[in-house]
DSSP file (Angstrom, degrees, kcal/mol; ACC not computed):
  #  RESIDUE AA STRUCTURE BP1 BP2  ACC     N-H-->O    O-->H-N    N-H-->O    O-->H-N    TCO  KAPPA ALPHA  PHI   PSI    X-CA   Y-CA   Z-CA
    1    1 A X              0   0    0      0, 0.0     2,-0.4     0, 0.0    24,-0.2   0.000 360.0 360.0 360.0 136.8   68.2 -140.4   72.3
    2    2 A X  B     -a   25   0A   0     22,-1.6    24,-2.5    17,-0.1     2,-0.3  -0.749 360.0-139.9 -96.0 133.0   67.6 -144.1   73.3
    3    3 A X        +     0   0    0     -2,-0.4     2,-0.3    22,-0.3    24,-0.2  -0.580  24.9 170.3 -62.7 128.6   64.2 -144.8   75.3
    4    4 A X        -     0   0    0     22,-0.3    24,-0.4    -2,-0.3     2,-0.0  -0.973  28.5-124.2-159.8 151.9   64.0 -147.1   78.3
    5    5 A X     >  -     0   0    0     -2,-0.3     4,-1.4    22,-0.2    24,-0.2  -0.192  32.4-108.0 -82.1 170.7   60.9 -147.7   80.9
    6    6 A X  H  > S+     0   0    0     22,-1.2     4,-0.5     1,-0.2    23,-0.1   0.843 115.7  57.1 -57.2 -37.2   61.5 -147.3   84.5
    7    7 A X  H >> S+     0   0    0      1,-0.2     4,-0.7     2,-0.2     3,-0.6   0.795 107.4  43.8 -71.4 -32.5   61.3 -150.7   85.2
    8    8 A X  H 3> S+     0   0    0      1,-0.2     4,-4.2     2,-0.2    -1,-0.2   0.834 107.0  62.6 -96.5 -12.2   63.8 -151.6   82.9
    9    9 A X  H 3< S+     0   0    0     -4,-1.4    -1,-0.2     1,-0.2    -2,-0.2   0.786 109.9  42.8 -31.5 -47.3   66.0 -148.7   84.3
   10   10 A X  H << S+     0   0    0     -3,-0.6     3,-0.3    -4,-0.5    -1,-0.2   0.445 109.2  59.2-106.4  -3.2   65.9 -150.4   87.7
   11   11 A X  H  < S+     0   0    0     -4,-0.7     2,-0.5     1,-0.3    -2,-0.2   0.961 120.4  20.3 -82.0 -45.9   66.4 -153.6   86.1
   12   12 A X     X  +     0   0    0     -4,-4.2     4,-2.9     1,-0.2     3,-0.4  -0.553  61.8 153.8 -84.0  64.2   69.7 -152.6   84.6
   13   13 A X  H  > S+     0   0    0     -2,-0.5     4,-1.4    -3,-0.3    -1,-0.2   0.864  76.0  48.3 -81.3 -21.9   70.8 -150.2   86.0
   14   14 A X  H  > S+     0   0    0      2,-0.2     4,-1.3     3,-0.1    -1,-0.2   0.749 119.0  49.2 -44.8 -42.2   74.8 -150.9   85.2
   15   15 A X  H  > S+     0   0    0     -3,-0.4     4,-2.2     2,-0.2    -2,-0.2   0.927 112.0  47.0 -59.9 -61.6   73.3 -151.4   81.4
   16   16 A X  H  X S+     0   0    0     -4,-2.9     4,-3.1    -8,-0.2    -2,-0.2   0.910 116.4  42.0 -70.5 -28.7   71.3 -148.1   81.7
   17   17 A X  H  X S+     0   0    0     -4,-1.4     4,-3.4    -5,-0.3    -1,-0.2   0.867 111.2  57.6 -75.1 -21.6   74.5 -145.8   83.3
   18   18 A X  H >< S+     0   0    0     -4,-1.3     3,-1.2     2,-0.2    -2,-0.2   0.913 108.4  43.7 -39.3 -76.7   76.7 -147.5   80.8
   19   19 A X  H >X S+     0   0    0     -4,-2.2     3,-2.2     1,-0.3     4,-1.7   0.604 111.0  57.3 -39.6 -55.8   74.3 -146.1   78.0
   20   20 A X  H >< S+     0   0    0     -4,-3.1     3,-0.9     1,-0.2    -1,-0.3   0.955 103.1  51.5 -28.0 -71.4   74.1 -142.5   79.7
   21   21 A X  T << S+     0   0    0     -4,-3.4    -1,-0.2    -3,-1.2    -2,-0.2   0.698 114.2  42.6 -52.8 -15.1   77.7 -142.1   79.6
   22   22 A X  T <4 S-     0   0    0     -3,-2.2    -1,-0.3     1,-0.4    -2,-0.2   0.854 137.0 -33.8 -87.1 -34.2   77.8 -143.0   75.7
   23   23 A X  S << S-     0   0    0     -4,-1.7    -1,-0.4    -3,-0.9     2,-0.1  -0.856  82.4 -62.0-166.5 171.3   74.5 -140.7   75.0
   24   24 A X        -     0   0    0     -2,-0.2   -22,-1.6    -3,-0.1     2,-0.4  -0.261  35.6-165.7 -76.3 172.6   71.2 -139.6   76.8
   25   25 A X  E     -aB   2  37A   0     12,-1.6    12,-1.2   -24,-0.2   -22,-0.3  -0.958   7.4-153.0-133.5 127.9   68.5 -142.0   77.8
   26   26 A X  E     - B   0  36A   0    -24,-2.5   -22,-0.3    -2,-0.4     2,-0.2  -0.756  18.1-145.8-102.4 160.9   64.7 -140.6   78.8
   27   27 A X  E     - B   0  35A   0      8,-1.0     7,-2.0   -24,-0.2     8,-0.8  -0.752  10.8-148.2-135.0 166.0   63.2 -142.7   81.0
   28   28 A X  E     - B   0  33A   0    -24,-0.4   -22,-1.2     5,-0.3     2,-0.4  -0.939  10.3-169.9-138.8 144.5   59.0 -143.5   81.1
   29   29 A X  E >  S- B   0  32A   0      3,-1.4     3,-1.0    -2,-0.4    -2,-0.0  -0.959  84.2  -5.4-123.0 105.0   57.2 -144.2   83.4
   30   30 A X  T 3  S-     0   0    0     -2,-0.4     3,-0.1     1,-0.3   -25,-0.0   0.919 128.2 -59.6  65.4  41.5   53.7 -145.3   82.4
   31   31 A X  T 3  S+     0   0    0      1,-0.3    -1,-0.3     0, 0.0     2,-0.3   0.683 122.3 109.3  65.5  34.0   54.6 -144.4   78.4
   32   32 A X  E <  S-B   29   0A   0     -3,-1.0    -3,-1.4     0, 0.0     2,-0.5  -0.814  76.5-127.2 -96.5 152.8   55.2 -140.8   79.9
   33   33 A X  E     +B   28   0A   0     -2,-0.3    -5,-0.3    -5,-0.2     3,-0.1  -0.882  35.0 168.1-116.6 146.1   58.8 -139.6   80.0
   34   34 A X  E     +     0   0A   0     -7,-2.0     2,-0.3    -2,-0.5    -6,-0.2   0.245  60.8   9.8-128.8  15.6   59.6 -138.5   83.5
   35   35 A X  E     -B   27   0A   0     -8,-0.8    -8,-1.0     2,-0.0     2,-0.4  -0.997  52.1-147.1 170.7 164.6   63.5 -138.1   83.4
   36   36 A X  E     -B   26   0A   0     -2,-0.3     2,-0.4   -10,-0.2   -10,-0.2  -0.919  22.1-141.2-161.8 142.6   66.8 -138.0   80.9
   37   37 A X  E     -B   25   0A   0    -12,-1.2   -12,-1.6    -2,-0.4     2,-0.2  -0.993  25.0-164.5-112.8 111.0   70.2 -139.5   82.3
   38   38 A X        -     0   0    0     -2,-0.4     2,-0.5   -14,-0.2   -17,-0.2  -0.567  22.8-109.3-116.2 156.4   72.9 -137.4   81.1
   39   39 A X    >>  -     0   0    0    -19,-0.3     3,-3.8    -2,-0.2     4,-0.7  -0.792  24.0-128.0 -75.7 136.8   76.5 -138.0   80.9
   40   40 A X  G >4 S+     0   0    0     -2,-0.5     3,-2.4     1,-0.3     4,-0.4   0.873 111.1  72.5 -38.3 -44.5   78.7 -135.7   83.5
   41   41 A X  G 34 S+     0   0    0      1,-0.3    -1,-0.3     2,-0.1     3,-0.2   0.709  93.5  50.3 -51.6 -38.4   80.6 -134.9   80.5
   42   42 A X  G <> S+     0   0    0     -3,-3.8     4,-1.6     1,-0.1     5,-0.4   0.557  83.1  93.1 -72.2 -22.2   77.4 -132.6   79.4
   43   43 A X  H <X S+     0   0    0     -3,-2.4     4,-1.2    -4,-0.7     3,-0.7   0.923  84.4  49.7 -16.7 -79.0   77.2 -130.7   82.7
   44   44 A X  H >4 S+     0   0    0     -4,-0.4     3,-3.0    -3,-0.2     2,-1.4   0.478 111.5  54.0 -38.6-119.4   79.5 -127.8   81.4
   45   45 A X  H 34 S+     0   0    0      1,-0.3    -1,-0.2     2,-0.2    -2,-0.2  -0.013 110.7  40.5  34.6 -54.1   77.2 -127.6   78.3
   46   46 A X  H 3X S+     0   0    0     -4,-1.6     4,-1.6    -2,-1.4    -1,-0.3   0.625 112.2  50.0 -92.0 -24.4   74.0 -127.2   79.9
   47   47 A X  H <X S+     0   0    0     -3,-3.0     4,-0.9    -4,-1.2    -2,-0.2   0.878 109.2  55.7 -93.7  -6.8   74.8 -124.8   82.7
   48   48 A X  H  4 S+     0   0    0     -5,-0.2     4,-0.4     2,-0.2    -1,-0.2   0.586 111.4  46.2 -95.2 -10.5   76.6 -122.5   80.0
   49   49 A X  H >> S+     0   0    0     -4,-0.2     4,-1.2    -5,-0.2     3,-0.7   0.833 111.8  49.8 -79.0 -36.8   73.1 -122.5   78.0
   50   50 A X  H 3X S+     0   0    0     -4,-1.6     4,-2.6     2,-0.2    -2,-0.2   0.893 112.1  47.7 -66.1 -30.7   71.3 -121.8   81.2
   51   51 A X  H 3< S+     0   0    0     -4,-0.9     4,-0.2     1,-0.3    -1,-0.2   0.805 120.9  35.8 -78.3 -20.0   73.7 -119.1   81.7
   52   52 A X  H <> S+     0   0    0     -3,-0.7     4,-0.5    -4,-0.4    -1,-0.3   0.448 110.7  61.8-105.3 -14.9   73.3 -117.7   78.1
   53   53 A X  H  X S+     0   0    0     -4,-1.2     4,-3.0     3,-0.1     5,-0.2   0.723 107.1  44.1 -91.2 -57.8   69.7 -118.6   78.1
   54   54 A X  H  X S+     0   0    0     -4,-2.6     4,-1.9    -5,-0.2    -2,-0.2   0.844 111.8  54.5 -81.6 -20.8   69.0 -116.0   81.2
   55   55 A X  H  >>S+     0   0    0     -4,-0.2     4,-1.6     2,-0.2     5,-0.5   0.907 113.1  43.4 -74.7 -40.0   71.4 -113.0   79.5
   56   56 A X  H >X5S+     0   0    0     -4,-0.5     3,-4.0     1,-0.2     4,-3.4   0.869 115.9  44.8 -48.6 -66.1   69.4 -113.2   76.4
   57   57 A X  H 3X5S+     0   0    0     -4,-3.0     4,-2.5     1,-0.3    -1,-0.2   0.791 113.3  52.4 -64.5 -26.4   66.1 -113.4   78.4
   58   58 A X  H 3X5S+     0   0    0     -4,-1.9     4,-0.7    -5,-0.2    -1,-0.3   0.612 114.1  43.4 -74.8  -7.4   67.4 -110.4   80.8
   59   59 A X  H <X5S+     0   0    0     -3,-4.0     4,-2.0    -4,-1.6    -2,-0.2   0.745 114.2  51.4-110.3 -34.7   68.2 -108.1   77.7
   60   60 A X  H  X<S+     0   0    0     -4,-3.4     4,-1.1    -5,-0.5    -2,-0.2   0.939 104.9  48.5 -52.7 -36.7   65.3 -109.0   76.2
   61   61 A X  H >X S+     0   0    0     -4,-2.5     4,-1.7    -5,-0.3     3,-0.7   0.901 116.2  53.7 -72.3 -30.0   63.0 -108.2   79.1
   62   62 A X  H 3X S+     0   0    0     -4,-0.7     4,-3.2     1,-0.3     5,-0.4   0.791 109.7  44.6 -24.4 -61.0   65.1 -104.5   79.2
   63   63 A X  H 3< S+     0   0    0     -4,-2.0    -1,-0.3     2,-0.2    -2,-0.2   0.555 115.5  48.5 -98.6  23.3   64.6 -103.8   76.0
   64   64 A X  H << S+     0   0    0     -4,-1.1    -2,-0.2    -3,-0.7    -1,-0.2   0.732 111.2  45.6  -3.1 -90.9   61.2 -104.7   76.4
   65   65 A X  H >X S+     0   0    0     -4,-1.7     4,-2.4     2,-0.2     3,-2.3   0.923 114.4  52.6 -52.2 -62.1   60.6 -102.9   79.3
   66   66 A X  H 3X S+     0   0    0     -4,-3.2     4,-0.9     1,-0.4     6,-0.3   0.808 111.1  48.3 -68.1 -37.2   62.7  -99.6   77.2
   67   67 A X  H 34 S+     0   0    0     -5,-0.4    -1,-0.4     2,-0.1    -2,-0.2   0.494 108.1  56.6 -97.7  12.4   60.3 -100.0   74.2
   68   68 A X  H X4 S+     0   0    0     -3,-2.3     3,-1.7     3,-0.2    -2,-0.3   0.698 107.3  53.2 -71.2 -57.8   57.0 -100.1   77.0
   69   69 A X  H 3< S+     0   0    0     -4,-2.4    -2,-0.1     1,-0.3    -3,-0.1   0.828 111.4  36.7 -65.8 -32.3   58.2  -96.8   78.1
   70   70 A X  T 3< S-     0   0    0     -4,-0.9    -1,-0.3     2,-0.0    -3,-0.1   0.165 123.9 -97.8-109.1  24.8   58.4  -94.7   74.6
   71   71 A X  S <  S+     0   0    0     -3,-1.7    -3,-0.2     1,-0.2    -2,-0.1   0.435  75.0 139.3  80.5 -12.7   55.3  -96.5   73.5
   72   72 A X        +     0   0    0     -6,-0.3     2,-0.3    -8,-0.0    -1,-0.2  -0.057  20.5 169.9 -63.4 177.9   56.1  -99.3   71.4
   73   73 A X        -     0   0    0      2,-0.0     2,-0.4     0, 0.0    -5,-0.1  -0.910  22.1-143.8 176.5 152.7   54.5 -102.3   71.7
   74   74 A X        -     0   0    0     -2,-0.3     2,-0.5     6,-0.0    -2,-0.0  -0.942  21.5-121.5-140.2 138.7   54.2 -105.5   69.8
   75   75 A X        -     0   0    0     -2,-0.4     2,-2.6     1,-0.1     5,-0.1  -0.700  22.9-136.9 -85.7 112.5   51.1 -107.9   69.3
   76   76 A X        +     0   0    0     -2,-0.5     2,-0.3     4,-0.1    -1,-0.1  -0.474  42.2 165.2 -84.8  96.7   51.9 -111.7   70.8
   77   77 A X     >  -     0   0    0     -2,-2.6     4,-3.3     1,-0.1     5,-0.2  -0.815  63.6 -97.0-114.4 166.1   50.3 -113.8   67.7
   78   78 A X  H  > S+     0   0    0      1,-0.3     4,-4.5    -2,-0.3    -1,-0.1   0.891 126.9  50.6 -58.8 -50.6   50.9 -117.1   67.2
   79   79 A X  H  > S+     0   0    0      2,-0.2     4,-2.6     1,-0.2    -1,-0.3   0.805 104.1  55.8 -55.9 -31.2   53.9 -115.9   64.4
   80   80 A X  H  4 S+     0   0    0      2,-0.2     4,-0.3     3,-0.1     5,-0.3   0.982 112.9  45.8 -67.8 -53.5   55.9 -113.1   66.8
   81   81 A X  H >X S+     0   0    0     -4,-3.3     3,-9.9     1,-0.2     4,-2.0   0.992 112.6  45.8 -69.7 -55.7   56.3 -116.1   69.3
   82   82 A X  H >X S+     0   0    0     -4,-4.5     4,-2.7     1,-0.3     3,-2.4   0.891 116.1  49.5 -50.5 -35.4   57.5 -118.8   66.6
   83   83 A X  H 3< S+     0   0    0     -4,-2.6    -1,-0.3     1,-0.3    -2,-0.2   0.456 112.5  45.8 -73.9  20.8   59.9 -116.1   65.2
   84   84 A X  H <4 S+     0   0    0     -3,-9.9    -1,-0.3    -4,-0.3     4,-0.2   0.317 110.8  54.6-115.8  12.9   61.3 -115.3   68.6
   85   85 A X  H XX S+     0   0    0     -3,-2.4     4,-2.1    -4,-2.0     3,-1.1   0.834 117.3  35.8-102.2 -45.8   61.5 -119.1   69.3
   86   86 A X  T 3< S+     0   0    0     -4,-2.7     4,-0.3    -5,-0.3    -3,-0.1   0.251 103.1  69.3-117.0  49.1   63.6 -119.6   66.3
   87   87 A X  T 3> S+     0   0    0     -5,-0.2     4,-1.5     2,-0.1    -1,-0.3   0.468 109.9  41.9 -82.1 -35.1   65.4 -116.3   66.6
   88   88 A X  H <> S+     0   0    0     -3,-1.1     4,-1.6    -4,-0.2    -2,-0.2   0.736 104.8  63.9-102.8 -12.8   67.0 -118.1   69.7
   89   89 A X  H  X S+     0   0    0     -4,-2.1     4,-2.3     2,-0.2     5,-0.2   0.987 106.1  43.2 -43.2 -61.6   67.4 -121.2   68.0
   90   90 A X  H  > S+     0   0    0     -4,-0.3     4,-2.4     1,-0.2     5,-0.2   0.895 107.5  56.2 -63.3 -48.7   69.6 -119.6   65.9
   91   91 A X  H >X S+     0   0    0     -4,-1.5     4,-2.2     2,-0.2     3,-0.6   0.946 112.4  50.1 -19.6 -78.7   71.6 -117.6   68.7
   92   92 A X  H 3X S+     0   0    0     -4,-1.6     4,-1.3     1,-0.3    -2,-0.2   0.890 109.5  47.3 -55.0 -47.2   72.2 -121.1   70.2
   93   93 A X  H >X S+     0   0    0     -4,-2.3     4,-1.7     1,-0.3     3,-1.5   0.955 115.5  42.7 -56.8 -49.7   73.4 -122.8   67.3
   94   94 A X  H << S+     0   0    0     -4,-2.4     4,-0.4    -3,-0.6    -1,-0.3   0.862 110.2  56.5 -81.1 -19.0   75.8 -120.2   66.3
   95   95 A X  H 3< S+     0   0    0     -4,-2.2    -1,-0.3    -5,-0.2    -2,-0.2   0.470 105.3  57.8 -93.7   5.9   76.9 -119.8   69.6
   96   96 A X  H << S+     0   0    0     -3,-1.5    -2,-0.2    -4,-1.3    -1,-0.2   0.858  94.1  61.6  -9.7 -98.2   77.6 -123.2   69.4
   97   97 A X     <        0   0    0     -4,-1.7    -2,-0.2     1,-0.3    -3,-0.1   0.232 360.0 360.0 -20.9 -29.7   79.6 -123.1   66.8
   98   98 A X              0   0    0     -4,-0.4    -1,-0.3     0, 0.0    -3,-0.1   0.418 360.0 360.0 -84.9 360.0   82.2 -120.9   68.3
């Protein structure tokens, strides 16, 4: 992903949408990144993660909720979270893939 300040954002800014349209760009503000300029073309993409992003998290919070009820119950350590972060890594990627 190509880097560019604000300032030079507003200097080019025909330069900087080009570059969007090829690939993203974050943008900085004060060596912070405050923004990413996407191409339209990525739209679909992103709202169909969001959209897959909220069934997972609504069947998770269910069966959650369903193992609360009969007494199960699970310890959040520092390892449960990373294997449920890249338990959905892998979900996205393969569902990618399709």
């Amino acid at each position: 992903m190509k880097t560019i300040t604000s300032k030079e954002a507003q200097n080019s800014f025909g330069a900087f949408l080009d570059t969007a349209q090829r690939k993203p760009v974050m943008v900085t503000r004060r060596n912070h990144p405050v923004g990413v300029m996407l191409s339209m073309e990525n739209l679909p993409a992103i709202f169909e993660l969001a959209d897959s992003m909220r069934e997972t998290i609504k069947t998770g919070v269910k069966a959650g909720l369903a193992d609360a009820k009969v007494g199960k119950t699970y310890e959040l350590t520092d390892e449960f979270i990373e294997d449920l972060k890249n338990e959905a890594e892998q979900r996205i990627l393969a569902k990618n893939k399709k």
